[in-house]
C-alpha positions in Angstrom: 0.0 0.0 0.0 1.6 3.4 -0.9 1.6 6.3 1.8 -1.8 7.2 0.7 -3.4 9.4 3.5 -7.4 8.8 4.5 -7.8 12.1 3.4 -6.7 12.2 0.3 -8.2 8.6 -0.5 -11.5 10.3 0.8 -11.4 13.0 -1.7 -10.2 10.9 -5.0 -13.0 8.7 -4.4 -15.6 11.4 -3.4 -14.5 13.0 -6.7 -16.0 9.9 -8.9 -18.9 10.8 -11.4 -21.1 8.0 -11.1 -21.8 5.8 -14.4 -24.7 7.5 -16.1 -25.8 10.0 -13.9 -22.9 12.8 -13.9 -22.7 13.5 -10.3 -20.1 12.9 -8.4 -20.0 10.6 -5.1 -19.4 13.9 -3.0 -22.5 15.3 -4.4 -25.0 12.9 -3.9 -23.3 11.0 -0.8 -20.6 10.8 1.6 -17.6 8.8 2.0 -18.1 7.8 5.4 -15.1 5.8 6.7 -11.9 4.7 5.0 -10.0 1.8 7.1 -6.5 1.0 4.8 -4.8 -2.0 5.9 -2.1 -4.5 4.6 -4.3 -6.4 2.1 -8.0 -4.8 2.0 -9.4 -1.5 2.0 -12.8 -1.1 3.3 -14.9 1.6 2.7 -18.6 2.8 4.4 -20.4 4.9 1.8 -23.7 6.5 2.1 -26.1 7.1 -0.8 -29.0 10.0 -0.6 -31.0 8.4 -3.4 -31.8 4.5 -4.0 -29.0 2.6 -6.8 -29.1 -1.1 -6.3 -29.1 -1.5 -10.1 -25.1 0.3 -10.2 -24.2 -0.6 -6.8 -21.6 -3.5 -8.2 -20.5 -1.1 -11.4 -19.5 1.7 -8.8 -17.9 -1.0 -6.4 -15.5 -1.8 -9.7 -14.3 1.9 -10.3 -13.8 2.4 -6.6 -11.5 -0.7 -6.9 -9.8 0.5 -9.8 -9.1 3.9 -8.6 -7.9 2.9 -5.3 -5.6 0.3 -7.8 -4.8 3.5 -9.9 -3.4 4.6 -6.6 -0.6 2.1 -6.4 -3.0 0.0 -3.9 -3.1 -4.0 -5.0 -5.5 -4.3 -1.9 -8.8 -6.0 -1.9 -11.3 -3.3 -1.5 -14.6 -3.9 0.3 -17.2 -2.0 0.3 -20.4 -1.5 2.6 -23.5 0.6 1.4 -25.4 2.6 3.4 -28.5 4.2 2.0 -29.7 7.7 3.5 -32.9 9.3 1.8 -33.7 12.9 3.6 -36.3 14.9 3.0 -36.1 17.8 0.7 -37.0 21.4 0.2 -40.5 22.0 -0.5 -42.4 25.5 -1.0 -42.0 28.3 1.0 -44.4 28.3 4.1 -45.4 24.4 3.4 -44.6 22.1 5.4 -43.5 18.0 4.6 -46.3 16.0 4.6 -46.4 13.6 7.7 -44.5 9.8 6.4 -43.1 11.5 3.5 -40.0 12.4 3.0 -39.7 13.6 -0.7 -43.2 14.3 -2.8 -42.2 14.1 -6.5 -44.9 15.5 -9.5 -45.0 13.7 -12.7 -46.4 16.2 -14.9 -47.6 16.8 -18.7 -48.8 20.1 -20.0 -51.2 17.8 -22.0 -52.8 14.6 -21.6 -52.1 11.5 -23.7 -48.7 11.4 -23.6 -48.3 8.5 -21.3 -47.8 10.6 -18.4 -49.8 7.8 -15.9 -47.4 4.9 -17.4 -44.7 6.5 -16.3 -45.5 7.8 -13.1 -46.6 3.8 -12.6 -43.2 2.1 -13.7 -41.1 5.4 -12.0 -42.7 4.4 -8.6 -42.0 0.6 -9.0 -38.1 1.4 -10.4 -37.6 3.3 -7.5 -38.3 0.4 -5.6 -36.5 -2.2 -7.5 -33.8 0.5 -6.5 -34.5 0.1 -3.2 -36.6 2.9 -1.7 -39.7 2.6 0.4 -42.3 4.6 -2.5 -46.1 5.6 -2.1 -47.9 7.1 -5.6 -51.0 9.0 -5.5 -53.4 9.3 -8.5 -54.6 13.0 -8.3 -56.6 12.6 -11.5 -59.4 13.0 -9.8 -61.6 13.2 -13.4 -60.0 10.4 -15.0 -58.1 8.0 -12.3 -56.1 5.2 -14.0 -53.7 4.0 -11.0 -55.9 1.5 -9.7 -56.4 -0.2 -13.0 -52.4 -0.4 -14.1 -51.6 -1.7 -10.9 -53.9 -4.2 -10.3 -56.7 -2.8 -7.4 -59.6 -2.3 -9.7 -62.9 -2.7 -7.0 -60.8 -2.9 -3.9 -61.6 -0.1 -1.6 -59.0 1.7 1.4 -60.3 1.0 5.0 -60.0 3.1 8.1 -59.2 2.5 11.6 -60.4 5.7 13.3 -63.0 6.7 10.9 -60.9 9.9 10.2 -57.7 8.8 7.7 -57.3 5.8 5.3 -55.1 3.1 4.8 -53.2 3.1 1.7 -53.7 0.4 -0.7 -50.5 -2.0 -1.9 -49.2 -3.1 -4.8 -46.1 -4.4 -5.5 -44.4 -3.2 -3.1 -45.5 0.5 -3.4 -48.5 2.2 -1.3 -51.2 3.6 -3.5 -54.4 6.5 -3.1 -56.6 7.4 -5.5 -60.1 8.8 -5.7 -60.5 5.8 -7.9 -60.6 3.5 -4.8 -63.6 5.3 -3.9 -66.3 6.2 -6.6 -68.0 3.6 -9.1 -65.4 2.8 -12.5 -68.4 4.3 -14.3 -69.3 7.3 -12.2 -68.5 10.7 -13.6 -67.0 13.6 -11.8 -68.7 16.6 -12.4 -67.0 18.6 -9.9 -65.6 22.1 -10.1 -62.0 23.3 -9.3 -62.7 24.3 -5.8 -63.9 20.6 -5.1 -61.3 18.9 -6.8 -58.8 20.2 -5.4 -60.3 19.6 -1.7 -60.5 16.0 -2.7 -56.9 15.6 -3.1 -55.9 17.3 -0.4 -58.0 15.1 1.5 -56.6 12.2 -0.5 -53.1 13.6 0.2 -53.2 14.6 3.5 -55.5 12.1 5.4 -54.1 8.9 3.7 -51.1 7.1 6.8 -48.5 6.7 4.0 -45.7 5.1 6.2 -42.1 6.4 6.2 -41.9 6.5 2.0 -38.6 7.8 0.6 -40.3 9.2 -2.0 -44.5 9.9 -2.6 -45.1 10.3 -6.5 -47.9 12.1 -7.5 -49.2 11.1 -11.1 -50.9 14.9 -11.5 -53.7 16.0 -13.6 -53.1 17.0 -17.5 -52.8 20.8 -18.3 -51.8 23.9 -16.5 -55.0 25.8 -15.4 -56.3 26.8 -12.3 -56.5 23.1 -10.8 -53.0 22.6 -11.6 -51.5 25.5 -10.5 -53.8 25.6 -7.2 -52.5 21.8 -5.9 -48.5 23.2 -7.3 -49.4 26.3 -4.7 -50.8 24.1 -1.8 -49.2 20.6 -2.3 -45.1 20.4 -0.2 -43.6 19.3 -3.8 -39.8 18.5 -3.5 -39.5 18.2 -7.5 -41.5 18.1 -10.6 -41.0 16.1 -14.0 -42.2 16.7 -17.0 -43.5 14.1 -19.8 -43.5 15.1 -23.5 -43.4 13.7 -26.6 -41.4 14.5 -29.7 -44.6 16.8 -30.7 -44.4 19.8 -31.4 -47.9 20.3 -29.9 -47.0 18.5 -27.1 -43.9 20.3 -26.5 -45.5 23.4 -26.5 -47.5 22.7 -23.9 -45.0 20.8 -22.0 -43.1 24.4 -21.8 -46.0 25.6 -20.1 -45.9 23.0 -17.4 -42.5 23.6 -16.8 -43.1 27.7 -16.2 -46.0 26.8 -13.6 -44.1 25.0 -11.9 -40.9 27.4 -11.8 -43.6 30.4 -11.0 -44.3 28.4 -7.8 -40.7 27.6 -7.3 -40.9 24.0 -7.4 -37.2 22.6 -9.0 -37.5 20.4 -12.2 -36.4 17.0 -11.7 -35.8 16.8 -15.1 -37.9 15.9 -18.6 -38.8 12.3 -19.9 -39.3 12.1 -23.6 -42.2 9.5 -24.0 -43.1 7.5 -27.5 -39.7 8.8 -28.6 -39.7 6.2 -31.2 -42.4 3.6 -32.7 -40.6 -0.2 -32.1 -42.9 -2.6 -34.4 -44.0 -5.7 -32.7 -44.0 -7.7 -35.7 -40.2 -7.0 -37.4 -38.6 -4.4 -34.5 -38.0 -1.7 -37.0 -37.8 1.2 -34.9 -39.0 4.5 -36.6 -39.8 7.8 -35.0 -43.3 8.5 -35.7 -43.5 11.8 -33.6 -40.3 13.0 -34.9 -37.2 13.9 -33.4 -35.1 16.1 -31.2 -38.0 17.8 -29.5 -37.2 16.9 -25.9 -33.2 17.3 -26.8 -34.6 21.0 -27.5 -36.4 21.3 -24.7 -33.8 20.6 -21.9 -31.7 22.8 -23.9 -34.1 26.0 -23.9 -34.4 25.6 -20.1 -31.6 24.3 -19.4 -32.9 21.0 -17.4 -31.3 17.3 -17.7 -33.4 15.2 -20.6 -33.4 12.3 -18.0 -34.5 9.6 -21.1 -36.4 8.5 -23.8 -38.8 5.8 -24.0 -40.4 4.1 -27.0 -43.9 3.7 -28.2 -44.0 0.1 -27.6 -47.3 -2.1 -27.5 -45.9 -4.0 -24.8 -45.4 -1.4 -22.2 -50.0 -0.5 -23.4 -50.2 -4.4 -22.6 -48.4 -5.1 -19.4 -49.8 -1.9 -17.6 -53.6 -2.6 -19.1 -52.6 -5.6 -17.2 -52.0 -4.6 -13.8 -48.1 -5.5 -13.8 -46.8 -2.3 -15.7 -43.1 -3.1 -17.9 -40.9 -2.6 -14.7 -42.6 -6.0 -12.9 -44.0 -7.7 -15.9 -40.6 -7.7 -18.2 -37.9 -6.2 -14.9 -34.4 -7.4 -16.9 -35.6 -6.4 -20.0 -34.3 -3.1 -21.9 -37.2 -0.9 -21.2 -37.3 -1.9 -17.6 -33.7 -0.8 -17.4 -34.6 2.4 -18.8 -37.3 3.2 -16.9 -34.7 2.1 -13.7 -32.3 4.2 -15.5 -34.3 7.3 -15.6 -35.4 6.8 -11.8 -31.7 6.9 -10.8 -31.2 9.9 -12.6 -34.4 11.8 -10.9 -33.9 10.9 -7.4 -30.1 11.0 -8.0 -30.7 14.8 -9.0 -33.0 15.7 -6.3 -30.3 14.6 -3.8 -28.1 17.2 -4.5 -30.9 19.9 -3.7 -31.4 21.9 -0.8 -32.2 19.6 2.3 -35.7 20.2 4.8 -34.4 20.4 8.4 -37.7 21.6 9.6 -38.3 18.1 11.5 -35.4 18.6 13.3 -36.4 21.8 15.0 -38.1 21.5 18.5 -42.1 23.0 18.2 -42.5 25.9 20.6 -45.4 26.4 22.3 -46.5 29.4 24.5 -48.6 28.6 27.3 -50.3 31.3 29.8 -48.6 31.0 33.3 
């Protein structure tokens, strides 16, 4: 072993950019303890965002930069995983069991923005955090159906909150749980948005890493009213290569920089058409447009997904891509992407609001 100090072996590694994701490990974790002896160097590192899928590829380039060093240790490495929560809206506060609340957004509907929000939540599991999603369509609820709870209904045990549904592995809320599949809602804005709040705030989601909220299409007065009220941590935006959906995907992204709520990123959905007969790919919607978009506003394309008949099937289904097909390429992408969002969000400002004591002043 050369005369490396702790130090400096604590600031090489911290100074890795992780495979695919562009942040260093200083930036999105710690290097807690580095113990150098004869024949094995052993490392505690602790991760703000969930990355069991690159946990063994990052274990390799530790290894060969401590080699690159002039080390031929062993290196072992032990993962610790550390979600906090994040900083939300001025004057909101966190929502109680949640540590991060993420929006998965569209300026329009019908660009797959429910399918992603699905297989976003389950990746981020597979990655290894404890994930809730909320369906705050409340006119057109599709959650319950793409994961499996169609006519199952939340209980209560004080007659006061609900129990969040499960599926695979994730806690799940939506108004869907509660009204007929065939009733309408003919409710106003006011209305709507008191039913997800309700929804929101009276559901016991239990110590989730991250809460994603599959949001309603558009940017009116709905949408901007739950970006005002509802603690968001960070927003993403789905397009496709549109131009009309671009355009309003732009718009979605100004809301929810008006409210100063930080964009996660943008997800290019139906990028390209892959035929289920011969594989030809072929981009039907054209090309570039979500490229263009990061660029004009300057936030990370976090990937591109294709317009695949498969990914319709498995989530009409109940077991959306990311359970029904987890080691195959899409799967990976959709795990890819999640690394990327919550990897992002953990280099933003931290919440320490739980950590101050609550003052009360009592007449004496």
């Amino acid at each position: 072993m050369t005369s490396l100090t702790h130090s400096d072996l604590k600031a090489t590694l911290g100074a890795i950019i992780i495979p695919g994701l562009g942040h260093s490990l200083a930036s999105v974790g710690k290097i807690v303890s580095v113990d150098v002896a004869a024949d094995k160097v052993r490392l505690v590192i602790e991760l703000g965002f969930p990355a069991n899928g690159i946990k063994a590829e990052l274990e390799s380039l530790l290894a060969a930069v401590i080699a690159e060093s002039g080390s031929d240790a062993g290196v072992d490495v032990e993962w610790q995983q550390v979600i906090v929560a994040h900083g939300v809206q001025r004057n909101l506060q966190p929502i109680a069991g949640v540590r991060n609340l993420i929006a998965i957004s569209s300026g329009k509907g019908g660009v797959g923005k429910s399918t992603t929000a699905a297989n976003l939540a389950l990746a981020l599991v597979a990655e290894g955090a404890r994930v809730g999603i909320l369906d705050a369509d409340i006119y057109g609820p599709s959650q319950p159906t793409m994961l499996g709870l169609d006519g199952l209904h939340p209980t209560s045990k004080d007659g006061k909150s609900m129990e969040p549904l499960e599926a695979h592995g994730i806690q799940v809320m939506s108004i869907g749980f509660l009204i007929d599949v065939d009733q309408p809602m003919v409710w106003r804005g006011p209305m709507v948005t008191q039913a997800l709040n309700q929804l929101m705030m009276q559901t016991n989601w239990t110590d989730l890493d991250y809460l994603i909220v599959d949001m309603p299409p558009g940017t009116g007065d709905i949408q901007l009213t739950l970006s005002q009220q509802v603690p968001v941590s960070g927003a993403v935006i789905i397009t496709t290569p549109q131009d009309i959906a671009l355009l309003d995907a732009r718009k979605g992204l100004q809301m929810f920089r008006k409210v100063s709520v930080p964009i996660l990123g943008i997800v290019e959905n139906m990028s390209t058409h892959i035929c289920s007969q011969c594989g030809h790919e072929e981009a039907l919607f054209g090309t570039g447009g979500g490229k263009q978009l990061s660029a004009d506003y300057d936030v990370e394309l976090l990937g591109q997904l294709p317009l695949d008949i498969n990914i319709r099937q498995q989530t009409d289904s109940g077991k959306p891509t990311v359970i029904a097909d987890p080691e195959g390429p899409v799967a990976t992408n959709y795990r890819q992407i999640a690394r990327k969002m919550s990897a992002l969000l953990a280099t933003k400002a931290k919440d320490y609001s739980h950590r101050f004591p609550k003052i009360v002043v009592e007449e004496s």
